[in-house]
py3Dmol code that shows the C-alpha trace and the ligand (Angstrom):
import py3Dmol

protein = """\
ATOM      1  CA  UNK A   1       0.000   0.000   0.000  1.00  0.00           C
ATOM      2  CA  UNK A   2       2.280   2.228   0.594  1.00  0.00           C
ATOM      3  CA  UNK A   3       4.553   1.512  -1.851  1.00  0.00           C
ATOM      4  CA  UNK A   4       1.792   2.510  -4.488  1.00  0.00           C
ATOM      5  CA  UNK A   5       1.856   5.756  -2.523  1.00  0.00           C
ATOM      6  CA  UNK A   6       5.302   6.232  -3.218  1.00  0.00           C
ATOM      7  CA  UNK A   7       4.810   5.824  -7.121  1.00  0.00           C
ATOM      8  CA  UNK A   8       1.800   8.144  -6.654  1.00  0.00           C
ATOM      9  CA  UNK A   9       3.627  10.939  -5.111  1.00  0.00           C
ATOM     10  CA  UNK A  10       6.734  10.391  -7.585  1.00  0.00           C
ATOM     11  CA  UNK A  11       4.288  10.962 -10.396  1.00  0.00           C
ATOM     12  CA  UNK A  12       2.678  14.098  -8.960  1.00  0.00           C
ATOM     13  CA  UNK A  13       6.309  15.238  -8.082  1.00  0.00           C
ATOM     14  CA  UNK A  14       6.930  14.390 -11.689  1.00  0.00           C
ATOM     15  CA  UNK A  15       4.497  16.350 -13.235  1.00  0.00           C
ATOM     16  CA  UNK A  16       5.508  19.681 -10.713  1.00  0.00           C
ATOM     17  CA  UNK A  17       9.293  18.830 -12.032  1.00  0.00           C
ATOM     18  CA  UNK A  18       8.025  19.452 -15.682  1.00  0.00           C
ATOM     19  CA  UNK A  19       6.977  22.490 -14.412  1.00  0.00           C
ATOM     20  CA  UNK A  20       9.964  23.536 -13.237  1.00  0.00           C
ATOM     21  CA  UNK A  21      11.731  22.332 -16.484  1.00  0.00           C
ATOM     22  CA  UNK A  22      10.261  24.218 -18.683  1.00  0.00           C
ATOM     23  CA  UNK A  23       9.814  27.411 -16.723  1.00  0.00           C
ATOM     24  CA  UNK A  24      12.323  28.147 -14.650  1.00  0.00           C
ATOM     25  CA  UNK A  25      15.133  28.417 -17.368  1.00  0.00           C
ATOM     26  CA  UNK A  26      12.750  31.553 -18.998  1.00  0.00           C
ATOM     27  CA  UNK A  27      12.672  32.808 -15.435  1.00  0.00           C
ATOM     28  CA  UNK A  28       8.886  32.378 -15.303  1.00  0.00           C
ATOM     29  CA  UNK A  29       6.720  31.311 -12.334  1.00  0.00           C
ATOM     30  CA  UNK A  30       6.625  27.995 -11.239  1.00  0.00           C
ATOM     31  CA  UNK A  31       2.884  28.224  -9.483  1.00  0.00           C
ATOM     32  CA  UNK A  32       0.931  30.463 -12.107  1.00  0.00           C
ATOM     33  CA  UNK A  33      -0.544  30.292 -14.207  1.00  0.00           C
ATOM     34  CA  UNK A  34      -1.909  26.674 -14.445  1.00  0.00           C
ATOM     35  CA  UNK A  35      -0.453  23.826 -17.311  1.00  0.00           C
ATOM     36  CA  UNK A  36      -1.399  25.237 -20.432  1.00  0.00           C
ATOM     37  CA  UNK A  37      -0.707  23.797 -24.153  1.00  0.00           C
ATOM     38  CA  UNK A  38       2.669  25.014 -25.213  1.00  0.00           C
ATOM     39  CA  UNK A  39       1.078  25.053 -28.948  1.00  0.00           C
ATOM     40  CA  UNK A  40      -2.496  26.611 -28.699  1.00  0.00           C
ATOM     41  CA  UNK A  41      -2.374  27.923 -25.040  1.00  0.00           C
ATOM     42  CA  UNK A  42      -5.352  26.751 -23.673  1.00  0.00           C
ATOM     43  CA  UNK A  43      -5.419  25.606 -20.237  1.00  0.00           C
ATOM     44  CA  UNK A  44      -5.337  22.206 -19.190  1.00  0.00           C
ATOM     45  CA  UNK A  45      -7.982  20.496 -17.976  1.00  0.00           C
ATOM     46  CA  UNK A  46      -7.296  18.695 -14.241  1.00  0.00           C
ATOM     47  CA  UNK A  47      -8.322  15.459 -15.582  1.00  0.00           C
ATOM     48  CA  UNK A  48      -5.801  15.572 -18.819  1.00  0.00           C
ATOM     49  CA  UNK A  49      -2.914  16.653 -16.228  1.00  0.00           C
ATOM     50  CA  UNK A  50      -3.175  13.299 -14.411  1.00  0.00           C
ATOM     51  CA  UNK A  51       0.967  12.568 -14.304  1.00  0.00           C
ATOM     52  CA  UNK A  52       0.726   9.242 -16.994  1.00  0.00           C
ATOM     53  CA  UNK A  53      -2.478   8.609 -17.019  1.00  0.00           C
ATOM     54  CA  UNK A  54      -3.325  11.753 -18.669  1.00  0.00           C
ATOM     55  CA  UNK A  55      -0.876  11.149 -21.613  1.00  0.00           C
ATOM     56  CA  UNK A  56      -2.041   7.963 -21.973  1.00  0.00           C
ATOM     57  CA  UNK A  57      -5.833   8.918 -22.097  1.00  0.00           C
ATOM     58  CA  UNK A  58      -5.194  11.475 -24.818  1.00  0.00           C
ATOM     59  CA  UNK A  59      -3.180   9.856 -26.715  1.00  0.00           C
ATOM     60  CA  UNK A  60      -0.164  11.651 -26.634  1.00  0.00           C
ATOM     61  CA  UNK A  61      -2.239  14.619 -28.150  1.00  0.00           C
ATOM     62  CA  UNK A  62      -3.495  17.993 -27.079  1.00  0.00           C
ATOM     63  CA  UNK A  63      -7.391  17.640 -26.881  1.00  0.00           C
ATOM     64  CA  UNK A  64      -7.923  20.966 -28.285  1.00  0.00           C
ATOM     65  CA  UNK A  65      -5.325  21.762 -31.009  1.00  0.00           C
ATOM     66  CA  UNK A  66      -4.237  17.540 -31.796  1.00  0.00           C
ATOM     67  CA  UNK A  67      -0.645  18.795 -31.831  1.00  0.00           C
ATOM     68  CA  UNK A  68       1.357  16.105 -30.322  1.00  0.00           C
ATOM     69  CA  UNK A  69       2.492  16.332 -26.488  1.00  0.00           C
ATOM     70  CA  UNK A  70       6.384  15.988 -25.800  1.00  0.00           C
ATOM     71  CA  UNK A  71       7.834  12.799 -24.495  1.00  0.00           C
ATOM     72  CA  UNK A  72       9.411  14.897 -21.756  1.00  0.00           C
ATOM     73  CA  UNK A  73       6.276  15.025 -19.856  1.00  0.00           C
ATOM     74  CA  UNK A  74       5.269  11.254 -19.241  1.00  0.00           C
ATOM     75  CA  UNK A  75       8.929  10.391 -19.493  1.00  0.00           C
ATOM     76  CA  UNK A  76      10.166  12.412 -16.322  1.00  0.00           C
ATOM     77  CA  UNK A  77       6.924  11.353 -14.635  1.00  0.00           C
ATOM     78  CA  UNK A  78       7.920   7.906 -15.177  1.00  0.00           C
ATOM     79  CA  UNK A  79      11.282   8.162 -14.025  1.00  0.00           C
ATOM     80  CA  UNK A  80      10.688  10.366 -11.096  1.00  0.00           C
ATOM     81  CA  UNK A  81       7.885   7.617  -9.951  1.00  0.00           C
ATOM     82  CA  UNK A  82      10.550   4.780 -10.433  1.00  0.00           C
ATOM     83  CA  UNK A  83      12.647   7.131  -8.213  1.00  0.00           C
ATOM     84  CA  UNK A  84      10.464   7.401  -5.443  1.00  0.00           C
ATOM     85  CA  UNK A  85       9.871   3.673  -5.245  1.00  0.00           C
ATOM     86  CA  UNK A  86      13.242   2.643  -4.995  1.00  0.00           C
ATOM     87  CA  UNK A  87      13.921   5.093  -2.510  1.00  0.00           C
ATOM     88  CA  UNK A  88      11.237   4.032  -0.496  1.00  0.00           C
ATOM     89  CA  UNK A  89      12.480   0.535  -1.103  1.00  0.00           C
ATOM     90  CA  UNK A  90      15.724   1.420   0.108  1.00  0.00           C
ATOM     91  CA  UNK A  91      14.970   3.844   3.099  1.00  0.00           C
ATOM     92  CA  UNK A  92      11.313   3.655   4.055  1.00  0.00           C
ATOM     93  CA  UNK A  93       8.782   5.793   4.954  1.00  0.00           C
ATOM     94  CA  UNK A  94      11.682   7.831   6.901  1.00  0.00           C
ATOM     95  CA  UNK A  95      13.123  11.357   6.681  1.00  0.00           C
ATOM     96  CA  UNK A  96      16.285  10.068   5.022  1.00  0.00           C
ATOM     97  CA  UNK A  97      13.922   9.262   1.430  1.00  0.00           C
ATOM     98  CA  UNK A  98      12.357  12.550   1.795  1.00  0.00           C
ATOM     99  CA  UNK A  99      15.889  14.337   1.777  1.00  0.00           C
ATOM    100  CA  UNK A 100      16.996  12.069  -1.358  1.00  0.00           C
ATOM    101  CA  UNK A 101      13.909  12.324  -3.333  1.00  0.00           C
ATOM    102  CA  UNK A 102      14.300  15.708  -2.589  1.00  0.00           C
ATOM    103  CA  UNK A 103      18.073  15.229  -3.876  1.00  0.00           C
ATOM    104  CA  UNK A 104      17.032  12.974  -7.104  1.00  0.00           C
ATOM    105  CA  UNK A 105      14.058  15.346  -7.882  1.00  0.00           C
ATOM    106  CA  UNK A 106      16.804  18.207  -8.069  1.00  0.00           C
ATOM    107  CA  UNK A 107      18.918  16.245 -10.142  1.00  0.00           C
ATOM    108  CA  UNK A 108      16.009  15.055 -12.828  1.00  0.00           C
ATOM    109  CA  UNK A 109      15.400  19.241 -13.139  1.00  0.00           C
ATOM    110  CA  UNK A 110      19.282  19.908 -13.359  1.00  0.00           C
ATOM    111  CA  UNK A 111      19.542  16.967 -15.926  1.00  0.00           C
ATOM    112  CA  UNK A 112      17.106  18.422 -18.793  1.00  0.00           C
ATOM    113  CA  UNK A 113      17.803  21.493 -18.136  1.00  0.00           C
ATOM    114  CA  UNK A 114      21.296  21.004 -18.547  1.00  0.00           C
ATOM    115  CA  UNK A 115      20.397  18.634 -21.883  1.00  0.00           C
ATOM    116  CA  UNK A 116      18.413  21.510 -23.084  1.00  0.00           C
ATOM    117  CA  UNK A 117      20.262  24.722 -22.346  1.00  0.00           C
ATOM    118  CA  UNK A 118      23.825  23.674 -21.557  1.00  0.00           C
ATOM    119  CA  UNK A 119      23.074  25.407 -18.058  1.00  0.00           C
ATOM    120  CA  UNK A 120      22.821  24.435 -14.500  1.00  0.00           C
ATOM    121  CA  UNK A 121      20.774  26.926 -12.405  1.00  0.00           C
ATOM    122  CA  UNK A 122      22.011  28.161  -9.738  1.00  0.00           C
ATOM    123  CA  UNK A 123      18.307  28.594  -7.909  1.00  0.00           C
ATOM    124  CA  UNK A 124      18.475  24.665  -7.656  1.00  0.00           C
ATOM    125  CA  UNK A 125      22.382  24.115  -6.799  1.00  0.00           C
ATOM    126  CA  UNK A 126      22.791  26.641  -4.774  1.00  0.00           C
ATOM    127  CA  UNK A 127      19.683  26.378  -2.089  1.00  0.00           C
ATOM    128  CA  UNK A 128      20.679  22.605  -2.725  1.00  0.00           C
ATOM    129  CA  UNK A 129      24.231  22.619  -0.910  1.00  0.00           C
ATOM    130  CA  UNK A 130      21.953  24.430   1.800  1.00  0.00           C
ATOM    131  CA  UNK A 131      19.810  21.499   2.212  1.00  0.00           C
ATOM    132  CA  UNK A 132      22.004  18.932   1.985  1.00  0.00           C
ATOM    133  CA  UNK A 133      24.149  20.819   4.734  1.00  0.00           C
ATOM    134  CA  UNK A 134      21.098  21.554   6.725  1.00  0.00           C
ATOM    135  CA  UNK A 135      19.346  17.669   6.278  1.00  0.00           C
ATOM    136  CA  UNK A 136      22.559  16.345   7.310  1.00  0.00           C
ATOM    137  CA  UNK A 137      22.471  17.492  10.671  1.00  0.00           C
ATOM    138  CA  UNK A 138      19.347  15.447  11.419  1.00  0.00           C
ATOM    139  CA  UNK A 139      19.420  13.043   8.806  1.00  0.00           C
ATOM    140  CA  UNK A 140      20.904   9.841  10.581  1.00  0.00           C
ATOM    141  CA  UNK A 141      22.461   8.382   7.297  1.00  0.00           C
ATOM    142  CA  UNK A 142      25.264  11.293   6.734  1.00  0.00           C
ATOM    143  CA  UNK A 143      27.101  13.308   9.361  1.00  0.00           C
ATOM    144  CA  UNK A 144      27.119  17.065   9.437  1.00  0.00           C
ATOM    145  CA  UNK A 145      30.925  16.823   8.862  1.00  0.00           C
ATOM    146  CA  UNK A 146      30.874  14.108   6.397  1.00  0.00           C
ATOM    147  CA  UNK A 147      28.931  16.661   4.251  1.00  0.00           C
ATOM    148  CA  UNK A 148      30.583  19.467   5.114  1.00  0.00           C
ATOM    149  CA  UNK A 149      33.872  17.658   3.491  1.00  0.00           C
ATOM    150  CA  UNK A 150      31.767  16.480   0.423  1.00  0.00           C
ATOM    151  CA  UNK A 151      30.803  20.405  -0.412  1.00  0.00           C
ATOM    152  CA  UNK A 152      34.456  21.205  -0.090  1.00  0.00           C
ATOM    153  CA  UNK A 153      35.939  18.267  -2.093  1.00  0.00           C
ATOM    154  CA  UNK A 154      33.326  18.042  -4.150  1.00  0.00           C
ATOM    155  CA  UNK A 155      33.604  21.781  -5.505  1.00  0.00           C
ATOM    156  CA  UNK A 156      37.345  21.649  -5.011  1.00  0.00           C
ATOM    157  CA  UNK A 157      37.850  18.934  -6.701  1.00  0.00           C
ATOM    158  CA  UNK A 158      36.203  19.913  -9.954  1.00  0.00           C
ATOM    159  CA  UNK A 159      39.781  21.575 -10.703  1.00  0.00           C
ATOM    160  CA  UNK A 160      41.018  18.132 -11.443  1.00  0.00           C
ATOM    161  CA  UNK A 161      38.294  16.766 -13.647  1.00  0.00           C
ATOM    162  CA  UNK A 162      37.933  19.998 -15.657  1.00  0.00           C
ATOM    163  CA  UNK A 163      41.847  19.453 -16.504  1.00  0.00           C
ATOM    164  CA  UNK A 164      41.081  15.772 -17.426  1.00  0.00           C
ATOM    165  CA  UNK A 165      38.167  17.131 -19.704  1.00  0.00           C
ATOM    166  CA  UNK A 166      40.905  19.381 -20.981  1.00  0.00           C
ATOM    167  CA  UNK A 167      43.587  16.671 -21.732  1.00  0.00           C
ATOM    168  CA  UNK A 168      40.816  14.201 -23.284  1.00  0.00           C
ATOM    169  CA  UNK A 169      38.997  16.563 -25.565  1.00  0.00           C
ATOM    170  CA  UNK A 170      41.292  19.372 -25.972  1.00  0.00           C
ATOM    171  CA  UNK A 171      38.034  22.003 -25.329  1.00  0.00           C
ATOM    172  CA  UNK A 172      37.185  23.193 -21.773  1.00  0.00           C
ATOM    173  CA  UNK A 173      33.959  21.582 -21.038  1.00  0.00           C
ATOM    174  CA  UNK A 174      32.918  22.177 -17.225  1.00  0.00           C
ATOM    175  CA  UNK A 175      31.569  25.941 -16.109  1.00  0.00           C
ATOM    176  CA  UNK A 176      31.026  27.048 -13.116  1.00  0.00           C
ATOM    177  CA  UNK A 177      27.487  25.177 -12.798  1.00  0.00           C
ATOM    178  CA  UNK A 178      29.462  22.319 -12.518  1.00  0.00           C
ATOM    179  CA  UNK A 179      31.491  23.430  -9.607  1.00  0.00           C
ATOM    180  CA  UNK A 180      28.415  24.467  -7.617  1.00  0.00           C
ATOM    181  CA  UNK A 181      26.104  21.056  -8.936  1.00  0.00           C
ATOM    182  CA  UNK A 182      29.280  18.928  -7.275  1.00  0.00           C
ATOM    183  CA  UNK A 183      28.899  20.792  -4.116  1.00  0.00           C
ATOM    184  CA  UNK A 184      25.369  20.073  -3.825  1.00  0.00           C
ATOM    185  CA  UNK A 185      26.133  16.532  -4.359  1.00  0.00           C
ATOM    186  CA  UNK A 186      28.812  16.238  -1.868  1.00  0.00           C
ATOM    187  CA  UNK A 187      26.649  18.004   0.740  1.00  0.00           C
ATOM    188  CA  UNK A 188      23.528  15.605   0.186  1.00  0.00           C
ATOM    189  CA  UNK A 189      25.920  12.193  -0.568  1.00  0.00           C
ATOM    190  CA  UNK A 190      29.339  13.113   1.418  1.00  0.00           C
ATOM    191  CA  UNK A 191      33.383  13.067   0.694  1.00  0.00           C
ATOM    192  CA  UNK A 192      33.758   9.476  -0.428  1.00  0.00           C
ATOM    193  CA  UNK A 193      30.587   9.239  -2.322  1.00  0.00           C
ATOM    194  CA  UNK A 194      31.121  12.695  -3.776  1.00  0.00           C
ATOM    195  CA  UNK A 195      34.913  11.080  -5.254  1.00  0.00           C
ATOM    196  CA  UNK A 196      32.874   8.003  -6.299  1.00  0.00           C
ATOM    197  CA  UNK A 197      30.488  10.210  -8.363  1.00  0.00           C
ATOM    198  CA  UNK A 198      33.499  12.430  -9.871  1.00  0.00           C
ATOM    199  CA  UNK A 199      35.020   8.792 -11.005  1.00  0.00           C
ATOM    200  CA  UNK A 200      32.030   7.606 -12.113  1.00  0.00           C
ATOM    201  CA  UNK A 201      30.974  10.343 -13.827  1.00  0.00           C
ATOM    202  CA  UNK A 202      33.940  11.146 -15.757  1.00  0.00           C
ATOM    203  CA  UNK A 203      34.356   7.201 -16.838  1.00  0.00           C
ATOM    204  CA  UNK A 204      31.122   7.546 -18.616  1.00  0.00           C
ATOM    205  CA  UNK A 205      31.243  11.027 -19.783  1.00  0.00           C
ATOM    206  CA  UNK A 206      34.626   9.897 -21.560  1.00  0.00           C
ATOM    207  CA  UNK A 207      33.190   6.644 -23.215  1.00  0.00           C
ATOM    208  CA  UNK A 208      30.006   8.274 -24.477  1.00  0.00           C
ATOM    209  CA  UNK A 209      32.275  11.777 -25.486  1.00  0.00           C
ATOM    210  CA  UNK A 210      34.268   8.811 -27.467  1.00  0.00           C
ATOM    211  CA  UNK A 211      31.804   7.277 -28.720  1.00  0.00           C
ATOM    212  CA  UNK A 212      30.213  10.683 -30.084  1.00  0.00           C
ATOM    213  CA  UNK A 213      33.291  11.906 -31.752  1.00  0.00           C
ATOM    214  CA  UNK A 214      34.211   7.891 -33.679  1.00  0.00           C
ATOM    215  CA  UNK A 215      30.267   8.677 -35.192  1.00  0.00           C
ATOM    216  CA  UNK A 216      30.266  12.341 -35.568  1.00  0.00           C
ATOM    217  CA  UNK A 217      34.250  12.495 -36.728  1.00  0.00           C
ATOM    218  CA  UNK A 218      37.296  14.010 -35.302  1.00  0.00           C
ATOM    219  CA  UNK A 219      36.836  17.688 -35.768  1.00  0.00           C
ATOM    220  CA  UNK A 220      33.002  17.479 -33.990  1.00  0.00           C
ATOM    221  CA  UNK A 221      32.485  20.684 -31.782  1.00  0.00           C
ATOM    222  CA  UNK A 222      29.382  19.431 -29.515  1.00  0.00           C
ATOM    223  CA  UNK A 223      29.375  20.773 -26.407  1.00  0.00           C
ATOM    224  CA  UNK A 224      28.630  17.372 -24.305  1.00  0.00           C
ATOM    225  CA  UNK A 225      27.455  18.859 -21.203  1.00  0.00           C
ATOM    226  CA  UNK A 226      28.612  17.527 -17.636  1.00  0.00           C
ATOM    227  CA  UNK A 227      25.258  18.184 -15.540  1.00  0.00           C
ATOM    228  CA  UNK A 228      23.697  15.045 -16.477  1.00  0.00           C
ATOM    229  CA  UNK A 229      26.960  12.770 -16.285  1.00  0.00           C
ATOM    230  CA  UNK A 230      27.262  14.283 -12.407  1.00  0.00           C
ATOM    231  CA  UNK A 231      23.851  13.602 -11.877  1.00  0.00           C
ATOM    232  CA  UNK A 232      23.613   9.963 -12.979  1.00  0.00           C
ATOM    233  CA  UNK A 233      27.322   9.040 -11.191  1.00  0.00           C
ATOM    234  CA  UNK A 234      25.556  10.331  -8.184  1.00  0.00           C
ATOM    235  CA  UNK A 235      22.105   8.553  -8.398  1.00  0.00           C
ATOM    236  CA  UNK A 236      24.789   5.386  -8.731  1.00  0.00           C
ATOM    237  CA  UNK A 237      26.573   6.000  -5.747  1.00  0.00           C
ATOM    238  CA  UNK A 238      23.443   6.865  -3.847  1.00  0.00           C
ATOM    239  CA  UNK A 239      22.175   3.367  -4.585  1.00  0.00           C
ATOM    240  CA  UNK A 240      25.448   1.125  -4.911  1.00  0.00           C
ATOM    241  CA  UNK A 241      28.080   3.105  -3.456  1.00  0.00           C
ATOM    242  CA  UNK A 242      28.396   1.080  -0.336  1.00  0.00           C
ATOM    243  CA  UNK A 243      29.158  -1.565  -2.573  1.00  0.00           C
ATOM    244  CA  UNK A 244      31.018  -0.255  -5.259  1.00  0.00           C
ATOM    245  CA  UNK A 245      33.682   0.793  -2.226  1.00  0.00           C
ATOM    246  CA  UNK A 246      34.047  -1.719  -0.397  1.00  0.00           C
ATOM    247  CA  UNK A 247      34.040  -4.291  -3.563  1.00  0.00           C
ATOM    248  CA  UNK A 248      37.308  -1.968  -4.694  1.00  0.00           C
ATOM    249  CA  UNK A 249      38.795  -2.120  -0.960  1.00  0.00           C
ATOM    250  CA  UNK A 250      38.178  -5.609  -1.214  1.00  0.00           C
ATOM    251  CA  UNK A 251      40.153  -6.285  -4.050  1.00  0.00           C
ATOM    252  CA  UNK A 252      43.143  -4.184  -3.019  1.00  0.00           C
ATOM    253  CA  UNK A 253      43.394  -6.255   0.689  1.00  0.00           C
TER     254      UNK A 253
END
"""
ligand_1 = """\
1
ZN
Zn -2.938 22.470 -27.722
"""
view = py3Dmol.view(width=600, height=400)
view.addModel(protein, "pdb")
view.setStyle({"model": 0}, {"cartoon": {"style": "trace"}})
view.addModel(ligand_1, "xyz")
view.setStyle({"model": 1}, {"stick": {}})
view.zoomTo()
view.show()
């Protein structure tokens, strides 16, 4: 039962992150006015803004202008929902899910907005290293200091990466939204996670840059951005972290 609740409120969560998506990069409000058609501008009815099952009912089409309705919408419903679940799976109907869907929900939004725009904004990272900081101290899963050391190697450490980035794909490729989206990661997941997330994320960033530039041809001059690598290395050491650590400890004994 209250598992279904969980996929529930990721949906609804879902839906509000769409919101934020699509708004808060034109600097608009994120409460008013109500969902309204991109296309014709009509307002949506409550009914047809049902997170998934609205999409589904209308076919993937507006019901007033039959233009179709992005992917985006049902997509980061979907995921967000699958979020919440395995969060709820993992920590229960505790604080400690609240603060990471709270953590996961901010990283869906910094994701597509990032895939979008190339930029990370800083009215999400920045209130986010706040939080984390803030959760931590009653939180029972991270330590205040443990994320106080996360925000400073996590930002710190971006010095490193970005002159990785350099040396692989001779192009800078990390800004400044990077330096503050790593904080807020090391606040909300602390130091060794934080490391774990930088590894991880530049291990996949590099394979799918390579894989971009065989298809696309040496002199390609995409601007991969870094948001969404961060984000998914941290979702990954959120989950298997733990694991991933001691498994490489393990080995080295
Ligand atoms: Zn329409």
């Amino acid at each position: 039962m209250l598992h279904t609740i969980s996929i529930i409120l990721g949906a609804l969560v879902g839906s509000f992150l769409n919101v934020c998506i699509i708004r808060l990069p034109k600097e608009e409000s994120i409460v008013t006015p109500g969902s309204h058609c991109p296309q014709c501008n009509k307002p949506i009815k409550f009914y047809d803004n049902i997170p998934l099952v609205g999409y589904l009912v209308l076919g993937g089409k507006c019901r007033y202008c039959n233009k179709p309705i992005s992917l985006q919408y049902p997509l980061i419903e979907g995921i967000t929902a699958l979020s919440s679940f395995l969060l709820f799976i993992r920590f229960g109907a505790t604080l400690t899910y609240l603060f990471y869907f709270l953590f996961i929900s901010a990283l869906i939004v910094i994701t597509v907005i990032d895939l979008y725009h190339q930029i990370i904004p800083d009215v999400i990272s920045i209130p986010g290293i706040g939080i984390g900081l803030l959760g931590s101290l009653v939180i029972h899963y991270i330590t205040f200091p443990n994320s106080l050391i996360g925000v400073l190697v996590g930002g710190g450490s971006l010095f490193l990466v970005a002159t990785l980035y350099q040396w692989l794909f001779k192009r800078e490729g990390m800004g400044g939204g990077d330096v503050k989206l790593l904080a807020m990661i090391g606040a909300f997941l602390g130091w060794k996670s934080v490391i774990l997330t930088i590894l991880l994320s530049s291990f996949i960033g590099s394979i799918v840059g390579i894989v971009i530039m065989l298809l696309k041809g040496k002199d390609f001059k995409y601007a991969i951005p870094f948001g969404p690598f961060l984000s998914l290395g941290a979702v990954i050491s959120l989950f298997y972290g733990e694991a991933l650590i001691s498994w490489y400890f393990g080995l080295r004994r």
